[in-house]
N, C-alpha and C positions, 0 to 999 in steps of 0.2 A: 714482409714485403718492403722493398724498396723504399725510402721516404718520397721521391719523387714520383712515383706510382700512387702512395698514399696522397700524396698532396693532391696529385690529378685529378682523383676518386674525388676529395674533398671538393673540390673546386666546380667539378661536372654536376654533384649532387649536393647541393648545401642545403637543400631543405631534409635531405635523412640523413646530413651528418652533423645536424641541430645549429645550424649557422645563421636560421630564420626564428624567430619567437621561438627558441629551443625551451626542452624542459632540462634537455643534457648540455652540460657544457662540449663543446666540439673540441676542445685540446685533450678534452679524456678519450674517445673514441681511439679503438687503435682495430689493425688489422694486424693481427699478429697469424700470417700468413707465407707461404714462398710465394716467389713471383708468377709460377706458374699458372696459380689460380686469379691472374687478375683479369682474363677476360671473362672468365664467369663467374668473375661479381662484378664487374662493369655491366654485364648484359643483364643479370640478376635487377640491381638496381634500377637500369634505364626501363624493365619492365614493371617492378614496383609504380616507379615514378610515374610513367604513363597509365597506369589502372588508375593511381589517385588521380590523376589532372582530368581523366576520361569521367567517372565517376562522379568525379564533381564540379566538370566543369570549370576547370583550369586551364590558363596557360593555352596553349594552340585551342584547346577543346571548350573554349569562352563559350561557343556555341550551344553546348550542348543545356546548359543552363535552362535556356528555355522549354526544355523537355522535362526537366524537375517536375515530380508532382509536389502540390500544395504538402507540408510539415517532411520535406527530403530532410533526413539526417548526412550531413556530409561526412565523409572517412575521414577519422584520426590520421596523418599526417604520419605516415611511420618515421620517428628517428632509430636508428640504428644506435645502440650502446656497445656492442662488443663484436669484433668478427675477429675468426681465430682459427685455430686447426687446434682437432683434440682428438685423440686414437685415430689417425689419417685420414680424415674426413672434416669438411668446412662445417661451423657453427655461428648463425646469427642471429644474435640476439637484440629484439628491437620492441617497442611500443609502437601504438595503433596498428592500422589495417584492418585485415578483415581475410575471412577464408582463404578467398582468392588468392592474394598476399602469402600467408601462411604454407598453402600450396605451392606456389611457386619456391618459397625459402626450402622446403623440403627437398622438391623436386632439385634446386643447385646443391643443396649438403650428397645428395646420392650422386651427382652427376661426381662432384668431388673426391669420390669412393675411385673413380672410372679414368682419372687425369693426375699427373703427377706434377704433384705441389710445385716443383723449383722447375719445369719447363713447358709442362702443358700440355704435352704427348699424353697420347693413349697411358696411362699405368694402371697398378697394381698393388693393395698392400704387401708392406713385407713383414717378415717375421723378426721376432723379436723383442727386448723390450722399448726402443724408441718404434713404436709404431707412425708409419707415414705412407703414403702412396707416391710412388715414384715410377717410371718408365724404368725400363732393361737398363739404360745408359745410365742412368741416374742414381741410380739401384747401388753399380760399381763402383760410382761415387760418395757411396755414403759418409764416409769417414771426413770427407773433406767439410762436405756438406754441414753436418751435424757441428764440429771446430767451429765452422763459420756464424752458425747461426745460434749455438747452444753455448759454447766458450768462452766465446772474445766478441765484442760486440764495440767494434772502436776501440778497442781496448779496455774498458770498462768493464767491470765485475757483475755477473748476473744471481742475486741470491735467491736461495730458494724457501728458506726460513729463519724466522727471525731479521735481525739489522744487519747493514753493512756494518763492514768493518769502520772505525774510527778513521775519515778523511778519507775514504774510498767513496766514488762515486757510482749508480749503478744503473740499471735500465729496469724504468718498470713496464712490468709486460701490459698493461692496458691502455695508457699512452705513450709510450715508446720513450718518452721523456729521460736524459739521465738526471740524476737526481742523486742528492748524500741522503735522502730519508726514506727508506725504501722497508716495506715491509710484509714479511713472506710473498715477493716480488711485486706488491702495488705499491705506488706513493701514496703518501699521504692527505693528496688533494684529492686521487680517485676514490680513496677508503673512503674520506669526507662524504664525498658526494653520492655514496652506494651505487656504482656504475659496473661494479663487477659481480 
């Protein structure tokens, strides 16, 4: 996804992208996604968001507080640690919540199955071994697609195991971060912090 789409994401939700009394630090978080899926993880999220605030009496739902019974356990705070695309379909991975929550994260990974990653149309998995979900048009485009996202990345080396090369800089895939210390594609600060 875009950085400017990520950024958005971040800035809309800072309480699940650990920007409030986080456990995760917020520069590990990544959305390693196309752009296509970013209205359904915006909508995903803003539904998250408002179960917690509803639930606990948060934020617009201040009100609701006084309906609490005496010993309310309020909801863990989900932060989000990882969102991604793995065999063509979305995965996020997060702490707290609750069923509710859980349900709905499922219910967007399938919708994900039904929408094509890089535009958002109706799609389709395809065949192969890069498996992805892409629309007809996008489909045609694969070649380019993949280049863009899998090869060159700014120009930047993306490894797959093991270190870069000596004074090669690279991209880790869970904070998007380029970085010279990179290790079967996370840095060293995400390893640190076990976020993936």
């Amino acid at each position: 996804m875009k950085h400017e789409l990520q950024e958005k994401l971040f800035e809309k939700y800072p309480r699940i992208f650990g920007k409030e009394n986080s456990k995760l630090s917020a520069h590990c978080i990544s959305l390693s996604t196309g752009d296509g899926w970013y209205n359904l993880i915006d909508e995903l999220l803003a539904q998250i968001q408002h179960h917690l605030d509803w639930t606990n009496g948060e934020g617009e739902f201040e009100f609701n507080k006084k309906y609490q019974k005496p010993g309310f356990e309020p909801l863990q705070q989900v932060e989000a640690a990882q969102i991604k695309e793995k065999f063509g379909g979305l995965r996020f991975y997060y702490i707290g919540g609750d069923d509710h929550i859980d349900g709905m994260i499922r219910l967007a990974e399938g919708l994900s199955f039904r929408t094509c990653e890089e535009c958002g149309s109706p799609g389709t998995q395809n065949e192969g071994p890069w498996i992805r979900t892409f629309c007809d048009s996008c489909k045609k485009d694969i070649a380019r697609i993949k280049a863009e996202r899998w090869l060159a990345i700014e120009g930047k080396q993306r490894v797959t195991g093991g270190f870069a090369e000596p004074g090669k800089e690279v991209v880790c895939d869970l904070c998007g971060d380029i970085r010279a210390e990179v290790e079967f594609g996370v840095c060293l600060d995400c390893k640190e912090k076990d976020v993936y």
